[in-house]
MDAnalysis code that builds the backbone (N, CA, C; Angstrom):
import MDAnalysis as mda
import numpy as np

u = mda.Universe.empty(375, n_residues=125, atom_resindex=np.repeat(np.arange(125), 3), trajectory=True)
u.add_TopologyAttr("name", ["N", "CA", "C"] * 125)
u.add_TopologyAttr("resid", np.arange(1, 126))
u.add_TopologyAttr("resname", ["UNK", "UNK", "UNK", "UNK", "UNK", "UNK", "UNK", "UNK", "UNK", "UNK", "UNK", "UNK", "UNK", "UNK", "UNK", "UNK", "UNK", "UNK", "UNK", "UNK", "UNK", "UNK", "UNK", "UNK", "UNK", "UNK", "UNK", "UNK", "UNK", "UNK", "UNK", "UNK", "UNK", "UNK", "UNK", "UNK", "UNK", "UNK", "UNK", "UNK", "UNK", "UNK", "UNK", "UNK", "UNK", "UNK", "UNK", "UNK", "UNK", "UNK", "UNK", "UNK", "UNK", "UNK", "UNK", "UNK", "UNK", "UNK", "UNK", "UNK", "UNK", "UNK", "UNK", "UNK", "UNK", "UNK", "UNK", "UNK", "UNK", "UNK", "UNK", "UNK", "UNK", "UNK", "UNK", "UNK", "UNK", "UNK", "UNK", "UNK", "UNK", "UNK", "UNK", "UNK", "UNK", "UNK", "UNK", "UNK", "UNK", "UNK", "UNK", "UNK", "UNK", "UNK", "UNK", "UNK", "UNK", "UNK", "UNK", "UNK", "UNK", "UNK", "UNK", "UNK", "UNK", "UNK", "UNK", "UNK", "UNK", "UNK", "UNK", "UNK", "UNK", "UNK", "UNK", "UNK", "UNK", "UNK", "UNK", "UNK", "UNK", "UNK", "UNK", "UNK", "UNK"])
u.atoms.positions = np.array([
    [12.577, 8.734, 2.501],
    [11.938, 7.516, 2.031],
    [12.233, 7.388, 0.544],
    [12.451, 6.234, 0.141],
    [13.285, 5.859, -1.232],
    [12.139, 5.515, -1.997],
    [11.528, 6.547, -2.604],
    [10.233, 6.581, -3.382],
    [10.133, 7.136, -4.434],
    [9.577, 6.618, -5.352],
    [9.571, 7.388, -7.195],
    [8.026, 7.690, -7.810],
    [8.336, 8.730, -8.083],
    [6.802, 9.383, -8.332],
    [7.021, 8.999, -9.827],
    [5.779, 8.461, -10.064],
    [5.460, 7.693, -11.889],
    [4.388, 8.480, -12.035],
    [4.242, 8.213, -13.657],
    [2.901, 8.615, -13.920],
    [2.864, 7.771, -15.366],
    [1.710, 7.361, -15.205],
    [0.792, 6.146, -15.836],
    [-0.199, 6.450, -16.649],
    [-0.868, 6.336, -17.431],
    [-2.273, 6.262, -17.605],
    [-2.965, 7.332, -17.395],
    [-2.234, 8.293, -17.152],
    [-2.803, 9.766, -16.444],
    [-2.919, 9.641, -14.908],
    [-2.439, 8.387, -14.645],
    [-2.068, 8.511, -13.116],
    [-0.830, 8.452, -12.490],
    [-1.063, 9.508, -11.672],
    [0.442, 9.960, -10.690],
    [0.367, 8.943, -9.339],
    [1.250, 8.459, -9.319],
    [1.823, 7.676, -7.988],
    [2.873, 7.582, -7.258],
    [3.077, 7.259, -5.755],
    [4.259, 6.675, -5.826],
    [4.429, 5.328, -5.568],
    [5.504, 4.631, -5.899],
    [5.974, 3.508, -5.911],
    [7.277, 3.636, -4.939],
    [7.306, 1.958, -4.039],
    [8.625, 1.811, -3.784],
    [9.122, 0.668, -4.407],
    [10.424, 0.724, -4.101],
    [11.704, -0.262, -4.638],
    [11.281, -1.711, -4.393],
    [11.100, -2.407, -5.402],
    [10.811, -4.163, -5.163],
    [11.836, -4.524, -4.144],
    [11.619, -5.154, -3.373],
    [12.646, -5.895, -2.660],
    [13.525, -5.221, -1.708],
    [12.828, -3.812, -1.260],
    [14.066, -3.334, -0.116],
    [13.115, -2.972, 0.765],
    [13.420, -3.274, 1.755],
    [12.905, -2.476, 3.511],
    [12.334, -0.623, 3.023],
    [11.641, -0.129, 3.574],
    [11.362, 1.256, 3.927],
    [10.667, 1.039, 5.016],
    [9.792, 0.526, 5.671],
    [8.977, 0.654, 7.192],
    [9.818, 0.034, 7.935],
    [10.404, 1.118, 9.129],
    [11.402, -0.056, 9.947],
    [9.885, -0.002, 11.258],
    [9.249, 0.661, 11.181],
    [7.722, 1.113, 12.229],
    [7.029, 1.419, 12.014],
    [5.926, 1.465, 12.414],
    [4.650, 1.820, 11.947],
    [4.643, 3.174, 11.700],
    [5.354, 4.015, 12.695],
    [5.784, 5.487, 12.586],
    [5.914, 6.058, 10.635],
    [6.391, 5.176, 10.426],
    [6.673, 5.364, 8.735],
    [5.840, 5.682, 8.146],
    [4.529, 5.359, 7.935],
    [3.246, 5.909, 7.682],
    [3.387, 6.728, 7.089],
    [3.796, 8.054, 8.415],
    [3.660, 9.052, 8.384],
    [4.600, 9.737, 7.452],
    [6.228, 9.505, 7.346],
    [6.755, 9.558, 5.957],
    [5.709, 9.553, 4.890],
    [5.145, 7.822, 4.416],
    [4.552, 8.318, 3.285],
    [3.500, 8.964, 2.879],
    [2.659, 9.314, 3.603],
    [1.870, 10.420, 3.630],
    [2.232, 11.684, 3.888],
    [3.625, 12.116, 4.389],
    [4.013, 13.010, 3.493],
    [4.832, 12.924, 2.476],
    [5.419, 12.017, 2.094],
    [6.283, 12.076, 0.502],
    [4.878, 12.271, -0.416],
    [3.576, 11.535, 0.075],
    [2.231, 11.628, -1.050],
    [2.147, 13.465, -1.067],
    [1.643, 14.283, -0.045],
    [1.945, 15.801, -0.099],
    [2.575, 16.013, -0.782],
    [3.995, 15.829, -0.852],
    [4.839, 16.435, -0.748],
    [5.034, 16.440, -2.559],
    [4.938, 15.412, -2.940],
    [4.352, 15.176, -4.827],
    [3.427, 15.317, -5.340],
    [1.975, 15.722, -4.307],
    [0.777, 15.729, -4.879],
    [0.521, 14.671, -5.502],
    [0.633, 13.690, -4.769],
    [-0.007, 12.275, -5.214],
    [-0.971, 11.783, -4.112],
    [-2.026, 10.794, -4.758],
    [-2.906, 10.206, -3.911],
    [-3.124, 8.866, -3.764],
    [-1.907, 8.483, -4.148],
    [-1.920, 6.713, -4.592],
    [-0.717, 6.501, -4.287],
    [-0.268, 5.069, -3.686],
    [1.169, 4.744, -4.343],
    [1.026, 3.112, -4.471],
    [1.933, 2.412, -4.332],
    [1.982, 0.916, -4.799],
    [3.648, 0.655, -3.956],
    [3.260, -0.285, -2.975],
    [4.339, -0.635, -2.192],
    [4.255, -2.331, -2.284],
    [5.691, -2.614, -1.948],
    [5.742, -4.203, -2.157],
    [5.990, -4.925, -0.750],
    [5.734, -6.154, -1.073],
    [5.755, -7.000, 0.304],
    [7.163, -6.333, 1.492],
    [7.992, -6.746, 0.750],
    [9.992, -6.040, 1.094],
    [9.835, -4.807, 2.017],
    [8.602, -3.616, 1.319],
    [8.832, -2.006, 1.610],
    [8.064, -2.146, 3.405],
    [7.467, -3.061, 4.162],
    [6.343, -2.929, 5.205],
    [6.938, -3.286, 6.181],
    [6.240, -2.902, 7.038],
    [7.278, -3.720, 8.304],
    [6.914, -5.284, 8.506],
    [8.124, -5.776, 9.346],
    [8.143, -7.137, 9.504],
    [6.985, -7.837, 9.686],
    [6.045, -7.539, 10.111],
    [4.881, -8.373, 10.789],
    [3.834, -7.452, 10.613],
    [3.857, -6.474, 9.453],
    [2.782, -6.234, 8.651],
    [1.601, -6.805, 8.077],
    [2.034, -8.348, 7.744],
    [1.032, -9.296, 7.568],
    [0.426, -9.974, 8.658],
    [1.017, -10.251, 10.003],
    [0.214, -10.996, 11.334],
    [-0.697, -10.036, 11.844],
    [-1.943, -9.873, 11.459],
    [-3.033, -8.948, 12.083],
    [-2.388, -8.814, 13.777],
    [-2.623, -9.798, 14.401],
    [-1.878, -9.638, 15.444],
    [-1.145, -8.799, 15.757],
    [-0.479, -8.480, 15.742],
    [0.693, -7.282, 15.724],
    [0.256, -5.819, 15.735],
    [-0.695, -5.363, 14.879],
    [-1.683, -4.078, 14.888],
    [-0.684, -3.373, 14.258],
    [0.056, -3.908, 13.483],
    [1.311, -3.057, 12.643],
    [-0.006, -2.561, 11.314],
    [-0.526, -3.397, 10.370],
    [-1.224, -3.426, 9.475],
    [-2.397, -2.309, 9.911],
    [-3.000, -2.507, 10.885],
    [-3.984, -1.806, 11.427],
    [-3.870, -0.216, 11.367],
    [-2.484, 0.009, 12.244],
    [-1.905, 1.210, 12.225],
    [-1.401, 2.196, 11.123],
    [-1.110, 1.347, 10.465],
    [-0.766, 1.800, 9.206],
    [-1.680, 2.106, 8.456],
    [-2.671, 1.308, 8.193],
    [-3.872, 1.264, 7.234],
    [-4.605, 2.802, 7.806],
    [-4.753, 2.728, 9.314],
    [-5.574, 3.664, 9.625],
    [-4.752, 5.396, 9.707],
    [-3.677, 5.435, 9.374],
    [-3.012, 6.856, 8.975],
    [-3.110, 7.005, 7.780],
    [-2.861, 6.494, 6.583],
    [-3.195, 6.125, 5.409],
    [-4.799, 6.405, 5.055],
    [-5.508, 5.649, 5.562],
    [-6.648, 6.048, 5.402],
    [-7.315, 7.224, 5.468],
    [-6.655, 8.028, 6.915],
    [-6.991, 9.233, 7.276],
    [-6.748, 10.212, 6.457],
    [-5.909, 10.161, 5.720],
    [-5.454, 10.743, 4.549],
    [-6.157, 10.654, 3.151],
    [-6.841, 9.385, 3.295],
    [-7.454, 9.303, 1.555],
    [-6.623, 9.217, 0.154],
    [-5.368, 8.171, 0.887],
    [-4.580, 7.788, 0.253],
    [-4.093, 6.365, -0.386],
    [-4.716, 5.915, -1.679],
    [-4.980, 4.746, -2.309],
    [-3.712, 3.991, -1.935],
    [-3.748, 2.850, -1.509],
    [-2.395, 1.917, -1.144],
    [-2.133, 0.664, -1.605],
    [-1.673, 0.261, -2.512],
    [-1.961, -0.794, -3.284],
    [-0.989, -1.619, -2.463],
    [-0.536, -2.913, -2.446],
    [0.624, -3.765, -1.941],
    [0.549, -5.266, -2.888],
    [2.085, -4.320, -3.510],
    [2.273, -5.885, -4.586],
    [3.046, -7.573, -3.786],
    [1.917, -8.677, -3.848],
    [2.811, -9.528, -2.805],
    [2.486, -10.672, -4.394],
    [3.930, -11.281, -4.783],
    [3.732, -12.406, -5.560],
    [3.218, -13.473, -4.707],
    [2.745, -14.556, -5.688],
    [1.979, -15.536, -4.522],
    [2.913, -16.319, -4.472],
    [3.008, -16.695, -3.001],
    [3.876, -17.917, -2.594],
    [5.191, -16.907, -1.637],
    [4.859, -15.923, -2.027],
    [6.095, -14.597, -1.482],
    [6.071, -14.375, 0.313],
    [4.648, -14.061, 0.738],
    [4.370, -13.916, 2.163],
    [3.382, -14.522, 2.947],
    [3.741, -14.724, 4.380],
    [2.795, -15.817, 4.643],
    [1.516, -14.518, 5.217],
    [0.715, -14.707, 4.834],
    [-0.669, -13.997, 5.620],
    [-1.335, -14.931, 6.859],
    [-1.495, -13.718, 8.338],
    [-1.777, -14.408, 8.801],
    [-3.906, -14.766, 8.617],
    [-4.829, -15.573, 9.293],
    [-5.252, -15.911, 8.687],
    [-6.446, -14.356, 9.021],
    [-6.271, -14.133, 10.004],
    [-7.119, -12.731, 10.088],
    [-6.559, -11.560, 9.542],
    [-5.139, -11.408, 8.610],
    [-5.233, -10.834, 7.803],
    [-5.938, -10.825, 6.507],
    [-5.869, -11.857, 5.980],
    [-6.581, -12.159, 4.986],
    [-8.045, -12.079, 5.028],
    [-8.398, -11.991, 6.258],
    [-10.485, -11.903, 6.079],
    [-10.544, -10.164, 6.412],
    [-9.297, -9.427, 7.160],
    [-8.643, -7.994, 6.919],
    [-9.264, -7.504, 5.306],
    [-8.015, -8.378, 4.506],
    [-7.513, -7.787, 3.122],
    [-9.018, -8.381, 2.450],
    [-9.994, -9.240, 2.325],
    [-11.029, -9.359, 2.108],
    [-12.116, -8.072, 2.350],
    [-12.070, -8.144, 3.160],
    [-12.729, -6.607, 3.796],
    [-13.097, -4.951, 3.227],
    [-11.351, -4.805, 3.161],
    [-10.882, -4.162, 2.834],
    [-11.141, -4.007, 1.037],
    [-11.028, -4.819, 0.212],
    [-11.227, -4.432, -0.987],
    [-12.119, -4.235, -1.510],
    [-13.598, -4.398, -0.412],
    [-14.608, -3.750, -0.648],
    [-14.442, -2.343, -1.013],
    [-13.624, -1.676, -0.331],
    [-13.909, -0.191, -0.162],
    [-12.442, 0.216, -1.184],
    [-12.110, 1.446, -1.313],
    [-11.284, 2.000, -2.133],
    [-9.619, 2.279, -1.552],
    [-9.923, 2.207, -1.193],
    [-8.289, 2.693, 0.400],
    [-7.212, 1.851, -0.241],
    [-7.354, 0.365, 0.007],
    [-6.070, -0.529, 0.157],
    [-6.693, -1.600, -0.781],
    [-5.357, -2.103, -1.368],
    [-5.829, -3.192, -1.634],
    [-4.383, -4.154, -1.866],
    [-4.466, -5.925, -1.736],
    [-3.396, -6.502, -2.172],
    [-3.192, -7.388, -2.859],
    [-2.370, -6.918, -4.200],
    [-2.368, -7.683, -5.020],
    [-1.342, -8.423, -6.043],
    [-1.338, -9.328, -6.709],
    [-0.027, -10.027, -7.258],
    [1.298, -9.617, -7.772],
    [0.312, -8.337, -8.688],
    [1.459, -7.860, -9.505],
    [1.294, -6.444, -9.496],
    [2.157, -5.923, -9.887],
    [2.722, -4.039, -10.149],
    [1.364, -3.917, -11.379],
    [1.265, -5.106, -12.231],
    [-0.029, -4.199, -13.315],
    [-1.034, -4.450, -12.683],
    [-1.547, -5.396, -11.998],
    [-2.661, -5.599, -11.067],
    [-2.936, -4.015, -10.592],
    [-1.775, -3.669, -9.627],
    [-1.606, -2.531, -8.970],
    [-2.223, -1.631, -9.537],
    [-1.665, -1.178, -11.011],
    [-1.980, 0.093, -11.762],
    [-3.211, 0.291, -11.682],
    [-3.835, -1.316, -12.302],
    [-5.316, -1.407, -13.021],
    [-5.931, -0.774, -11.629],
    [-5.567, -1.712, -10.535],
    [-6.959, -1.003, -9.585],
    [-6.632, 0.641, -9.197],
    [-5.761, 0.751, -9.336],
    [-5.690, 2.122, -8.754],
    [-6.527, 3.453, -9.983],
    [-5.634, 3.144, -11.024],
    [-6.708, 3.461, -11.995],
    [-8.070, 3.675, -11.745],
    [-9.104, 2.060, -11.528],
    [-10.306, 2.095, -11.570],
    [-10.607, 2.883, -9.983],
    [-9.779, 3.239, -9.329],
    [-10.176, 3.875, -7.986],
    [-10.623, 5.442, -8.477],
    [-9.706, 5.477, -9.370],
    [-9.365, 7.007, -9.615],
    [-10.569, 7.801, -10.532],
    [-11.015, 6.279, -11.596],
    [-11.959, 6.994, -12.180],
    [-13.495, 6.995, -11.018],
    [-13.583, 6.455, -9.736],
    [-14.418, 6.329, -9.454],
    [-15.071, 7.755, -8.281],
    [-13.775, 8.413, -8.263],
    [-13.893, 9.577, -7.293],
    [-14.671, 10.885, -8.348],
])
């Protein structure tokens, strides 16, 4: 998996590549939860490009699946989508509403968006 471990702010992450494929399946997950092991990281920041195709149609249970290996792990997941970039379907979005209640996932505009929340995740553990 084509992933770069940063460090920020005193935070370690990984990041993938703007604009290229890495999930060809949900199976992938499991890659990045171990590339996170495997760097001793507990965060990363992935972009619209890095997910699988129909990651955004709740429908699909691609998002679901993913979220919930990820989760199992206790592994912060940020997802940078510019606006106007992907279509959400509409029960993703009351999903990604949901969801940013709690600390796990969250999706947002930009790569500094990204940092900031992950950051404030980090000081909150």
């Amino acid at each position: 998996m084509n992933l770069i471990v940063r460090e920020e702010a005193g935070i370690r992450f990984l990041e993938g590549p703007p604009g290229e494929p890495l999930f060809r399946s949900i199976d992938d997950a499991s890659r990045l939860v171990e590339s996170c092991f495997s760097n001793k990281v507990r965060c990363a920041i992935l972009y619209a490009p890095n997910l699988t195709a129909r990651f955004f149609d709740l429908s699909s249970g691609e998002a679901g699946a993913i979220l919930q290996k990820i989760r199992q792990y206790r592994i912060r997941f940020a997802v940078v989508c510019a606006p106007g970039s992907v279509q959400f379907s509409t029960r993703f979005v009351e999903m990604a509403e949901e969801e940013a209640r709690g600390k796990h996932f969250r999706v947002v505009e930009s790569t500094d968006a990204a940092r900031e929340w992950l950051a404030a995740t980090v000081e909150v553990n």
